[in-house]
Structure formats: C-alpha cells, structure tokens
N, C-alpha and C positions, 0 to 999 in steps of 0.2 A: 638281729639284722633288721634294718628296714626294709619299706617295699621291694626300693629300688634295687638294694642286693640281694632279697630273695628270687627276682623277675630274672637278674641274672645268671642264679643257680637255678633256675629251675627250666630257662630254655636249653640248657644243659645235659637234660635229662626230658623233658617232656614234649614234646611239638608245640613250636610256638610260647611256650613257657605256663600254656595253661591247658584246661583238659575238655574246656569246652569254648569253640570258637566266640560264643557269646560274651565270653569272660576278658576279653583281648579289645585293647583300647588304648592310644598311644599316648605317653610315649609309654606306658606301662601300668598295669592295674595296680590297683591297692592292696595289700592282700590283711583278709580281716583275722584280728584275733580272737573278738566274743562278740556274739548279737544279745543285747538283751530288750526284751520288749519292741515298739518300734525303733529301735537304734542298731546301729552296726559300728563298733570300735575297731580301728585298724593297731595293724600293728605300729603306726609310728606315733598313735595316739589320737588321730581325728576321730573324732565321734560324729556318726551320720544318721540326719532321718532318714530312714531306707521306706523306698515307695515300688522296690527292685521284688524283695520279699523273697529271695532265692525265686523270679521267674512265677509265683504264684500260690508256692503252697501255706505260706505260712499265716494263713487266715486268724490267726491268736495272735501273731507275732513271734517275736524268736526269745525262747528259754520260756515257755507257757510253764506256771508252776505247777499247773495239774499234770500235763504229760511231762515234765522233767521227774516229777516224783513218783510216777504208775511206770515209767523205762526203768528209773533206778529197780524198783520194786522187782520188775520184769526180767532183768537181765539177771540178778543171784539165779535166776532158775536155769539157764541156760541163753544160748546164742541161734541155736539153730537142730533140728532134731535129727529129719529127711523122716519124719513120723507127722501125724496131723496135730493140731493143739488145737483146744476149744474156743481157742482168740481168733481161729479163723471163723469158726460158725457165728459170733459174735458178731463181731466186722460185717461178714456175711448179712444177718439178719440189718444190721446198721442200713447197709445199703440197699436190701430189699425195701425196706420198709420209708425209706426218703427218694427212692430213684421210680416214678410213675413205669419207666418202662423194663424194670427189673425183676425178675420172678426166678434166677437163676444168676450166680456170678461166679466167675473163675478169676480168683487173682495171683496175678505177675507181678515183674519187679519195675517197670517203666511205662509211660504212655505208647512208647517205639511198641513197647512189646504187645498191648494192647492192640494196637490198633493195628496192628502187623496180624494176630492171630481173629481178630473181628475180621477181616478181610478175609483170610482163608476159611472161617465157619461161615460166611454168606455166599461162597462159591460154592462150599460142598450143598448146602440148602439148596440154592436151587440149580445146582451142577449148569453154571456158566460162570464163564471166563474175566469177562470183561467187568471194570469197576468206573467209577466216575466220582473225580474231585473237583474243587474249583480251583480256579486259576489263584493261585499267593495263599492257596490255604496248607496247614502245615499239619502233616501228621506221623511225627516222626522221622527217625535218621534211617527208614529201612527202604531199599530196593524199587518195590512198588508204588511209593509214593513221593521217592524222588525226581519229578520231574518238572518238565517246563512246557509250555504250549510248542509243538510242529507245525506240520502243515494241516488244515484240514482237522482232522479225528484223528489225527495219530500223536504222540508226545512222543518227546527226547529225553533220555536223559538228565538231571540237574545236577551230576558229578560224577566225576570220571571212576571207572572202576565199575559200572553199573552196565550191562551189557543191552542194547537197543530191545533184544528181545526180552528183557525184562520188562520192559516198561510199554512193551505196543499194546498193551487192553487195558491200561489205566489212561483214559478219555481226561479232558478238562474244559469245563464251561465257566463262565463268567458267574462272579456272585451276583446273586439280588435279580439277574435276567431270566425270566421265563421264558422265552421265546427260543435263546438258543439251547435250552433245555430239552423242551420239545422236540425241536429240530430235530437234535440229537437222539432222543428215544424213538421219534416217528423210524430214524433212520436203520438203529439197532437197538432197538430194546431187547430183544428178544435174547439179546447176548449179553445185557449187563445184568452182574449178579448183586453189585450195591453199590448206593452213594453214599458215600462220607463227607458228612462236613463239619466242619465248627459251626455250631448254632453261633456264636459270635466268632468272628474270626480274630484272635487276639494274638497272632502272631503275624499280624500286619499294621498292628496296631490296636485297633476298638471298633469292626464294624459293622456293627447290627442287620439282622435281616429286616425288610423292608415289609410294614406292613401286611401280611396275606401270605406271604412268599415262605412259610413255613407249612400252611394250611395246603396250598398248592402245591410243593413237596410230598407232604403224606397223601395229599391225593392224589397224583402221577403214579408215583411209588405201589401204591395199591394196586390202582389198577394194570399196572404189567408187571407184576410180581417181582419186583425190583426191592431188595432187602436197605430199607434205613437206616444210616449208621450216624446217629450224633456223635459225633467228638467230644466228649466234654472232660478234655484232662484240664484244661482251664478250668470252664464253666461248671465242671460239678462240685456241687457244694458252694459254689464262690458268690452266686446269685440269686440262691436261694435255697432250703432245706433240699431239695428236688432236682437241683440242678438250673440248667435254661428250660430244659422239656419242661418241668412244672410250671416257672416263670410266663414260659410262653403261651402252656396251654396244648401244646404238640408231643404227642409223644409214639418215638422210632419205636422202631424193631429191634435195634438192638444199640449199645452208648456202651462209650469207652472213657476209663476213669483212669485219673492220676492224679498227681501233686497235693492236693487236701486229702484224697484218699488215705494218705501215708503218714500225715500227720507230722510231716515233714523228714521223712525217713522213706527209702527207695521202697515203691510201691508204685502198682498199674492193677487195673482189672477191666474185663470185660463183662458185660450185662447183659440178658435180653430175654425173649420169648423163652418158655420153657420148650419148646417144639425146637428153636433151634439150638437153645444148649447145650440140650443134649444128645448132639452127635459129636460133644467133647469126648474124648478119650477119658477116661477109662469106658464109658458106656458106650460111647460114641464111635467113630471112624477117624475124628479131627485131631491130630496128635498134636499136644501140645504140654509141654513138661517145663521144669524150670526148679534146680535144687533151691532158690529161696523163694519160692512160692508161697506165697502165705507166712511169711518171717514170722517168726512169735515177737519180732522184736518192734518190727515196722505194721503188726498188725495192731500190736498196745498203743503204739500211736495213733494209728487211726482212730481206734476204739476213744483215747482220752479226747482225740481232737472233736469227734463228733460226736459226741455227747454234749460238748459245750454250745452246740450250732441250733438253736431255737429261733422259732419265729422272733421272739423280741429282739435276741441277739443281731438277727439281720435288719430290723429295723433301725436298731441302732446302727452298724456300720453304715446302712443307705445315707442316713442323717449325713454322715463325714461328708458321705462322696458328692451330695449335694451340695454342702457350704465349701468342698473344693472347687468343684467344677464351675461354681457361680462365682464363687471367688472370680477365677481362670475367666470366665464371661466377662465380666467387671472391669479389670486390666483389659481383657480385649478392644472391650467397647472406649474406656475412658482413654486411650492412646493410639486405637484406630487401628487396630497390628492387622497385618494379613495372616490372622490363623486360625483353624479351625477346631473345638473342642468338644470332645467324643468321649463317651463312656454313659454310664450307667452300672448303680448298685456300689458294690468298689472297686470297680474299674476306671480306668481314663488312660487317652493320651492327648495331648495338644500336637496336632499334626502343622509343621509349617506349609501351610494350605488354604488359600482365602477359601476355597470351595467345598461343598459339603463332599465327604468321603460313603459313596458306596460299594466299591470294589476295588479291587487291585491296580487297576491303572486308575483312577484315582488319588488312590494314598500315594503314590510312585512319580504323583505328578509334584510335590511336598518337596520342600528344599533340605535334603538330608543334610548337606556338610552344613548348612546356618542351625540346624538342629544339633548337631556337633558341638559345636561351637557354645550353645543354651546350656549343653549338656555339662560340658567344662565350666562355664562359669556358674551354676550350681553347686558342683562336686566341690567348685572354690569355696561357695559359703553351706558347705556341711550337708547338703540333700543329697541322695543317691536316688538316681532314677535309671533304668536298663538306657546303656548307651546308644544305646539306636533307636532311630526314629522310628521303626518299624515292630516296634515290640507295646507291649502294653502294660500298664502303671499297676500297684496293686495300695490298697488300704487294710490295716489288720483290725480287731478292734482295742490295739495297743497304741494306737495311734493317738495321743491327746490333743484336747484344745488345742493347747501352747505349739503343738509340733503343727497344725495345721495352719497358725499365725504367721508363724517363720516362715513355713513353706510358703504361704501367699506373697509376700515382703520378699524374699528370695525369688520368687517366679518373677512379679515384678521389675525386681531389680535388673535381672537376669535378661527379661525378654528386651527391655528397654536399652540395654547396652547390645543386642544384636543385631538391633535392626535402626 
C-alpha cells in the first residue's frame, strides 16, 4: 500500500491516523519504510534529506552501524529482565562523567517522564509547592506543565481533561526577561520549589538565552533556595559532550535527559545533586518506578551512541551547521526575504519573521501558514524538515556535503516561490 492507503487504514484504528499529533500534516503524512544515514525512504519510494531526525535524537543519523550491530548483539540475550543489567551502570557512568551537573542519575522511558518525576523530587527537597516555567516552553505531555498564561500569577490549563487545580502552582514568566522574574520571586519565592527550562527552547523553534540570563538564573536560584531544572531532552548531548550546561558554562541543580540519551530507542532520565537524588525510592521518599527502566535494550543504544560523541565529533557537525545557516544568511541577504535565521551547533530553524526572536510572542509573531507552505514545497523536492514552524531543525554527522548542497538549492528554490 502506499501512503495514501495506509493514512486511510490507520485513522481507522488510531486518532487522527497517527500517534503523535506532530506526525499529522495534510492532506496526509508520508509514512516511512527505512531511514538509512541522513536519508528517510518512504513507502512510495521518495527518498528524503531528513533534517526532522525523529524530533532530535538521532545525532549519527539513522541505522548507525555501530549501534545496529551492538542491539543485534544485545537483543540474543534477551528483551527485558524486571532485574538490573550492568548496561545501566555503564549508561550510568556515560552520563555522569559528560553531564557538569550530574553525580546521580535515575533513568525512565521518556523526557514526559523525566521531567514529570524532576518536578516532584524538587518539591519534596524543599517541601514547596509551587514550580515556574516559561511562557511556549515545552516539557512534556504531563499535567503540570500543560499549560498557558491566566491572569496575573495563576495558569490554565492547555488541554482539556486537565483539572484547574492541577495546574494553580505551576507560574509562567517570559523567556530572556529578568525583571518579570524577580517580580515574581519578590512576590512568592518562598513557595516555589523549581524552575524549569529549556536552556534553548527548541520547541518553539531555536531560541537562545540571552547573554547573562543564565548566570542570573543560578544566581536568583541560589539565593532563595529555589531548585534548577535544565531541560535538556533536546540539548543533551546535541551541543556539546556536556550538554547546553557545559556549552554555556551554567550549571543546575538538577537536568532532565532524553532523545540522544537512547540512542534512538525510548529512553529519559533525570540527573542531579547527590543530596537530592537521593530521596529516590528505594532509598528515598520519592516513588518513582517504571518496568522499562533502564531497558537492556534502549540502554545498548545509548551506551553505542555516546561513545561515538567526542570533542572532534562535535566540531565536526558545528562545521555543517555553519556552512547551513550561512548558506540560509546568503539567500536571505541576496533576495531581501523577511526571515529570520536561528540556531547554533546542529540546530536551526528559519522562522518567517523579519525580527529577531527572543521569546514566545516573538516567534508567534512568524507567518505560520506561509511557513506551511515552504514546508510543502520542500517535501516536493526531497527534504524533510518538522512541519511546523514552531519546532526545530536537526543535523546528524551523516549528513554529507552533497546533502547540504541540495538542501541550499532547495531552500532557495523554495523560499523564492513563497514569497
């Protein structure tokens, strides 16, 4: 069958015809039959540069030969125990020894999951209630962090099924602004037990904290004993051996991991102070369980993926994401476009925005459906990039020349007939 008749059997059976809203794109997604390298082959036969990367983890690209042949290897032993395996301590040590602010890791099956159980070990730390995120930043499909700006200090909701009183001690301030920061601690600090952020927010796109504005975080933080929570299911691993905390020089109390953690196989974990660790369960008070905890199978990935992540390794992908993004500058400049080009390391998006993007109503100010639109006429000549304007671009180091050439010639082509 091709796309168009599996999209038909499968809203049949599934919501929406797919199983994660992100995947849903009219008149109907592609659906792929093998990724190999940076490419994605569908089932009708198109071959795509994929810049999507399944959302970000796929930092080697897709069918890496070393993790295809360390899973094979992996899996005659078994699938799964409900006993421990020494691929967790491994993993383990992986991530202590690359994560500045890691001395202790617990790992889950999703970033949801991470950053859902990071939230309830910074309450019990310092037995308060209240959290605080930024406005368009994303952490996860769970409860507490679905929501949207109210009035005042209070949030709503951001999907039905979620009850008001879930969500009244999860606060939201503006990225990049100090001031209403403050505001807000002068006002209850005494009540909030952590902030969460994406040190980049890459589920709005691509957009960097603002000189200082990290430095200033840890110090706020500190001094009203307010627990630090990097997010980095994107940013770990993706920016640097270390994460963004190392990149940047900043490092939380406590970072939440996924996507490159897994090596491209369902995986999360949480990190941090040994002080607050360990009031995990089993030693702890904080219960928090999970029967693929630690996969023997999704942990071999890890293990094969980050072993391959060295300094030189990252210098090399930097290399792409430069001669992309200048590319992307270049076409800008030589046809006058109103857009604006974001990213660093292997990240990017081209937001349609003449103005620079520092927050959420910034990015939002960005002409989504003419971004739509870019987006289709790409897909037409073979590139795949995440269909909304709102999400953020990835590079693997399977990425070659030639695929970066096309892509330029294609961005081109593409931007020139939208506008």
């Amino acid at each position: 069958m091709n796309s168009k008749e599996l999209f038909e059997q499968a809203k049949k059976y599934i919501p929406g015809g797919v199983n994660s809203p992100l995947r849903a794109f009219k008149p109907y997604p592609f659906f792929v039959k093998k990724g190999i390298g940076s490419h994605l082959i569908d089932v009708d036969g198109n071959n795509y540069i994929d810049y999507c990367l399944a959302y970000g983890p796929l930092i080697l690209g897709h069918s890496n030969e070393k993790v295809i042949e360390d899973l094979n290897k992996r899996v005659e032993l078994g699938t799964i125990y409900g006993a421990p395996t020494e691929n967790e301590i491994i993993l383990a040590k992986e991530v202590i020894n690359r994560i500045p602010s890691a001395e202790m890791v617990r790992f889950v099956n999703s970033g949801s999951e991470a950053t859902m159980s990071a939230i309830r070990l910074a309450r019990s730390f310092t037995k308060r209630d209240k959290i605080v995120k930024f406005d368009g930043a994303y952490h996860g499909s769970h409860d507490y962090c679905l929501v949207k700006k109210g009035f005042g200090a209070t949030s709503l909701p951001d999907c039905e099924g979620i009850p008001i009183e879930t969500t009244k001690n999860t606060l939201i301030v503006p990225f990049n602004d100090e001031e209403s920061l403050i505001e807000l601690i002068e006002k209850d600090g005494e009540n909030i037990a952590c902030i969460i952020m994406e040190v980049i927010m890459g589920n709005i796109g691509f957009i960097p904290p603002k000189k200082g504005y990290l430095e200033f975080l840890r110090k706020i933080t500190n001094e009203n004993g307010i627990v630090l929570i990097f997010d980095e299911v994107i940013t770990g691993f993706r920016l640097s051996k270390g994460g963004a905390q190392e990149y940047y020089g900043v490092k939380p109390d406590m970072t939440t991991l996924g996507k490159i953690v897994g090596g491209g196989l369902p995986m999360g974990a949480f990190c941090g102070r040994k002080e607050i660790m360990e009031k995990v369960a089993p030693i702890g008070n904080v219960y928090q369980a999970g029967t693929f905890n630690g996969n023997p199978i999704s942990s071999q990935a890890g293990i094969s993926t980050l072993q391959q992540l060295d300094n030189a390794f990252y210098k090399r992908l930097a290399k792409k994401g430069n001669l992309l993004r200048d590319g992307f500058r270049d076409i800008k400049e030589d046809f006058d476009l109103p857009i604006y080009i974001a990213g660093d390391q292997s990240m990017f998006q081209i937001y349609f925005n003449e103005n620079e993007v520092y927050n959420t109503n910034d990015a939002k100010k960005s002409d989504s459906s003419r971004f739509l639109l870019y987006f289709k006429k790409l897909l037409k000549k073979n590139i795949f990039i995440p269909p909304s304007q709102f999400e953020c671009n990835f590079l693997s180091s399977a990425h070659t020349q030639e695929d970066l050439d096309k892509t330029l010639i294609a961005v081109e082509q593409s931007l020139k007939k939208v506008f």
